[in-house]
C-alpha positions in Angstrom: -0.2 54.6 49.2 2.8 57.4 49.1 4.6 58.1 46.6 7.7 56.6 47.5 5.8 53.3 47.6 4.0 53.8 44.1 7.5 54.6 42.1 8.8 51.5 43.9 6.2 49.5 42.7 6.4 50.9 39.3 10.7 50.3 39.3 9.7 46.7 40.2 7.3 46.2 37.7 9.6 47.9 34.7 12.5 45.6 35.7 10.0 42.6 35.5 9.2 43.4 32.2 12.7 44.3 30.8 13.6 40.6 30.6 10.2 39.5 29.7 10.6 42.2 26.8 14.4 40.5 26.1 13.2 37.1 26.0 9.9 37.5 23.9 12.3 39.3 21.3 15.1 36.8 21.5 12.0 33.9 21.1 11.0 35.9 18.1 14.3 36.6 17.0 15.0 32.7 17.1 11.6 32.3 15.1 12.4 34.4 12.4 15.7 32.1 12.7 13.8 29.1 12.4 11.5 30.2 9.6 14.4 31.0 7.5 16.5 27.9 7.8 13.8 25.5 7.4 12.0 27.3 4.4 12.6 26.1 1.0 15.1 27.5 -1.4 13.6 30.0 -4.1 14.3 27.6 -6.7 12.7 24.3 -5.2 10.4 22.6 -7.6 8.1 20.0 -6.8 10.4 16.6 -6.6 9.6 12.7 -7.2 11.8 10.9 -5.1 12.4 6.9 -4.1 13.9 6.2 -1.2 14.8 2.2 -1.3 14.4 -0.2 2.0 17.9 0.1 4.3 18.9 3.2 2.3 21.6 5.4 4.1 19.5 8.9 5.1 22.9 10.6 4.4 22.1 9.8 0.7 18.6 10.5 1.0 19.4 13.9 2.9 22.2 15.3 -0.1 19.5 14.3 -2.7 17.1 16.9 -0.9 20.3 19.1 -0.5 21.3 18.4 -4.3 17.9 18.8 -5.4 17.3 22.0 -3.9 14.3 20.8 -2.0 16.1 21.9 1.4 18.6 24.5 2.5 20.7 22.7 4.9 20.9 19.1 5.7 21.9 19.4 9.3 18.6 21.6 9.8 16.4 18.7 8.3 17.9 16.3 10.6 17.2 18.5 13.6 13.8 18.9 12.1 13.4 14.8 12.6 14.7 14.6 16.1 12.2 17.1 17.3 9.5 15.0 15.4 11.3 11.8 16.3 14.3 11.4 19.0 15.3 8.5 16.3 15.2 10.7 13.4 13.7 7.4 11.2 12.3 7.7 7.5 10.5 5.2 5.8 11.2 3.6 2.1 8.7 4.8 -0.8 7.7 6.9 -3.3 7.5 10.5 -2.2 6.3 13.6 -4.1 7.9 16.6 -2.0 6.0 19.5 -3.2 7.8 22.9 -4.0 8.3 25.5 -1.6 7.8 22.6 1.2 9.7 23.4 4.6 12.0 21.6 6.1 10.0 20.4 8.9 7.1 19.5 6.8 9.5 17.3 4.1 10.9 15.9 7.7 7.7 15.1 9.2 6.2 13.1 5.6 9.7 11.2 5.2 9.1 10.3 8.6 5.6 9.4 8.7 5.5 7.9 5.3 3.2 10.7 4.1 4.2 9.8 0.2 1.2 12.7 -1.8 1.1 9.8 -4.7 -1.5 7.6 -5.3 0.4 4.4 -7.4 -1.8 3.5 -11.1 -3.1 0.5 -11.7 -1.8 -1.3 -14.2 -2.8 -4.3 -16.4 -0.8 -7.0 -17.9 -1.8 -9.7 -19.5 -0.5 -12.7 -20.2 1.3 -13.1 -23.7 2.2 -9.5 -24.2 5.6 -8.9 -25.9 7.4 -6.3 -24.3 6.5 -3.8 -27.2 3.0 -4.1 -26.1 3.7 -3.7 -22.7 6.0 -0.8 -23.3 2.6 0.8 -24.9 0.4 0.3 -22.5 2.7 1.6 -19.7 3.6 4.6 -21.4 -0.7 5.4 -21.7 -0.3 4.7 -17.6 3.1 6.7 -16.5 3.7 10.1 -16.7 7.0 10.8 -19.6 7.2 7.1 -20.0 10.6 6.3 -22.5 9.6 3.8 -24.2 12.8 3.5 -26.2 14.5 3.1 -23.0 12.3 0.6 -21.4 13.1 -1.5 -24.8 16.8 -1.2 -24.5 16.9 -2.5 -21.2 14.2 -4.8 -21.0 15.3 -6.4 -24.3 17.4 -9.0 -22.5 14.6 -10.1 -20.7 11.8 -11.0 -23.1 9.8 -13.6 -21.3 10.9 -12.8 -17.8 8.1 -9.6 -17.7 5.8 -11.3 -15.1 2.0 -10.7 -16.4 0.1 -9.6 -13.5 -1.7 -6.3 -12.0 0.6 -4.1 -11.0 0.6 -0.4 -9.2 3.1 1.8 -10.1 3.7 5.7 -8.8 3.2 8.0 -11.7 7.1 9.1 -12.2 8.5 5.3 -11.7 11.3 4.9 -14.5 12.1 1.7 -17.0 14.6 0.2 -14.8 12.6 0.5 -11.4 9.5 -1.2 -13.6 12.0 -4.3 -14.7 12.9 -5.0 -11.6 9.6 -5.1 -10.2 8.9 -7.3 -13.2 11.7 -9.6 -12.8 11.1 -10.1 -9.0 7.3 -11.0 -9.6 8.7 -13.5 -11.9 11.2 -15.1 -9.4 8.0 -15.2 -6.3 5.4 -16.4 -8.5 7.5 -19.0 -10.1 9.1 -19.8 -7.0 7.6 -23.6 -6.8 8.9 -24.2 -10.2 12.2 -23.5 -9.7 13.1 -27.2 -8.9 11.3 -28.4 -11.7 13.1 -26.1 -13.7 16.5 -26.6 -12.6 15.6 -30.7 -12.9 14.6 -30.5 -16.1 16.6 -31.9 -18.8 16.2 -28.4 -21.0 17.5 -25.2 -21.3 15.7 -22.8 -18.7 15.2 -20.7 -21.6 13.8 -23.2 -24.0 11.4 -23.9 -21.3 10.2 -20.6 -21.2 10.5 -19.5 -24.9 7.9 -23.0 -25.4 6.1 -21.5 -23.0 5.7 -17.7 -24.9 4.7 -20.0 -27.8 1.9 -21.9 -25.8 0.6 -18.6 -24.9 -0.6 -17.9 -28.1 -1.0 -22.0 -29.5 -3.2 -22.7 -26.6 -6.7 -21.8 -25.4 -6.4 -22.8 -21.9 -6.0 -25.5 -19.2 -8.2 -28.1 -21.5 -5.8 -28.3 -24.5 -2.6 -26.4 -23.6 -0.7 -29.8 -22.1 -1.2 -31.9 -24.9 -0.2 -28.8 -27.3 3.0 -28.8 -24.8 3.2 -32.6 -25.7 3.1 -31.7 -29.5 5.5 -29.4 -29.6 8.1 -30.7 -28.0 7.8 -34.2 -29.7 7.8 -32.5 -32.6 11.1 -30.6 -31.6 12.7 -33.6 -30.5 12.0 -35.6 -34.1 13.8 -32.1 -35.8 10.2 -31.4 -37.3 9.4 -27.8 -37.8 7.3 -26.2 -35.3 5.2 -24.3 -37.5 3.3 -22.4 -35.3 1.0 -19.2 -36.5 2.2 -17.1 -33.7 5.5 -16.9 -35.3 5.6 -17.4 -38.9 9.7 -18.1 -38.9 8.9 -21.7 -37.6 7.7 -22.5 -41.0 10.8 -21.6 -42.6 13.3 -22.9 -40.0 13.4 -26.1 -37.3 13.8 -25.4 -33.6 12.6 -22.8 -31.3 13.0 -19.3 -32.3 16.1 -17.9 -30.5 14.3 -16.1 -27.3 11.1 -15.8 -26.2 8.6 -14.0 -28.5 6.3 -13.1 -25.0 5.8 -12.5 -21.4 4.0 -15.9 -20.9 1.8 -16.6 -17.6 1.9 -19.1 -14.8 -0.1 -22.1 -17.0 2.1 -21.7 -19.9 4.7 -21.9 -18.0 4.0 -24.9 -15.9 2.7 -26.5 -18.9 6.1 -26.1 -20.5 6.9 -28.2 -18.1 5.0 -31.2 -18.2 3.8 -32.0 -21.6 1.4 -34.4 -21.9 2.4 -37.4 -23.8 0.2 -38.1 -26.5 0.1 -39.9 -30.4 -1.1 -36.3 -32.0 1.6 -34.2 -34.2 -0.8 -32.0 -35.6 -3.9 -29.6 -34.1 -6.0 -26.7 -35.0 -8.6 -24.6 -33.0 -12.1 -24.2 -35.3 -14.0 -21.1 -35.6 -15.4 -21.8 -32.4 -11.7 -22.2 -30.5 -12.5 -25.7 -30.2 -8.9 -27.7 -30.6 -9.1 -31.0 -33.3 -5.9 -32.9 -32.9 -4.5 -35.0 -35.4 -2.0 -38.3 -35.3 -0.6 -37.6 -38.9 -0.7 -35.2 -41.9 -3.6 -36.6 -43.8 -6.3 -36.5 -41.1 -5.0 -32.6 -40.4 -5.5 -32.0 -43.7 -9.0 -32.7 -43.2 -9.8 -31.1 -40.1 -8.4 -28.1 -41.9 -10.8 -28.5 -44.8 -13.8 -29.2 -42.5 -13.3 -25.9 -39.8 -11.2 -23.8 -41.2 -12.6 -23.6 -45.3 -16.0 -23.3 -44.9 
């Protein structure tokens, strides 16, 4: 080979690589771009976030933005068309951990990739919404209890009793709701009945906070419902231990003094008719019912003095 034909080779070879050379740096270059416009901003924070069914992504995208989770919005939505040429997310609870890039917060709102586990949570039937606010607030991470009060007060017997799973930031309101709609589903059936009936929907379930705590289950709790409400209906006190004003004053007390359950509730609603005013459950729990004063008088001497 000459020497003419090795500097050629070596001219071709050099003007090969020149735009090799430009576009490696320019790919770099755009990297380095990339890097910076997707990488969180130096005050991000680790961030709860909900985002509800059929929520507008704008919204969800300037909550990020507001949040200081993400630099730019327009760069996250690029990040989801590369990831997905809809650019979907998905409802949920999300923790979005600090210093998260954009195209990683893009890819877990659009996989659903939420980084919380929900807790399990209790509640029984009967609890007043004090109790409830206590137990949530041993389950939820800076659980107000004070606030949960305020706004659940309105609902006092509307606070479904169930096991629930909540995510470890979820706040008082999102909790009520949850609450309230387990109420409407699981007394879905009843809503006829209810509407039908020729009482005050909250009477019916204010009796039926009371037969939470009057009754020991599905043996005795209809005829107790039978009680009551006769007794009611003939403006006789209720007198009923689980709350003390009925001694004092006739009628139901004003609101519901529980959460009651499902039985309670559809006991409530179909008393069972009987000739007993008076009962009492023995050391035991078994219920002795009596038609008048005299013979409750008795019972009382026979299971509850000795």
């Amino acid at each position: 080979m000459d020497l003419d034909t090795n500097e050629t080779l070596i001219t071709k070879r050099n003007i090969i690589k020149k735009p090799l050379l430009l576009v490696a740096t320019a790919f770099l270059f755009l990297i380095i771009i990339f890097q910076f416009l997707t990488s969180a901003p130096k005050t991000s924070q680790d961030l709860f976030i909900k985002i509800d069914k059929n929520q507008n992504p704008t919204l969800v995208f300037q909550e990020l933005k507001d949040k200081k989770v993400i630099k730019s919005i327009n760069v996250l939505k690029i990040c989801l068309k590369i990831i997905d040429s809809k650019g979907g997310i998905k409802a949920g609870n999300y923790l979005i951990k600090k210093d998260s890039p954009a195209y990683q917060i893009a890819r877990q709102i659009n996989a659903g990739i939420y980084n919380i586990k929900p807790v399990k949570v209790f509640i029984r039937e009967g609890l007043s919404n004090q109790k409830i606010a206590e137990i949530l607030a041993t389950k939820i991470n800076d659980f107000n209890q004070e606030l949960f009060l305020e706004k659940a007060k309105e609902y006092e017997g509307y606070l479904f009793p169930d096991t629930y799973f909540f995510y470890p930031q979820e706040e008082a309101e999102g909790i009520i709701k949850i609450m309230l709609d387990n109420f409407e589903k699981k007394t879905k059936d009843l809503s006829i009945l209810i509407k039908n009936s020729n009482r005050e929907e909250k009477d019916i379930i204010t009796m039926a906070s009371i037969l939470e705590g009057e009754a020991s289950g599905q043996d005795d709790i209809y005829i107790i419902s039978g009680i009551l409400w006769k007794r009611l209906d003939k403006n006789m006190m209720l007198q009923v231990d689980v709350d003390r004003r009925t001694y004092e004053q006739a009628g139901l007390p004003d609101k519901p003094i529980s959460n009651p359950g499902l039985l309670s509730i559809k006991a409530s609603l179909s008393p069972v008719s009987s000739d007993y005013y008076y009962y009492l459950h023995d050391k035991d729990g078994q219920v002795h019912f009596a038609k008048n004063y005299d013979e409750h008088r008795r019972y009382i001497d026979k299971y509850l003095k000795n």
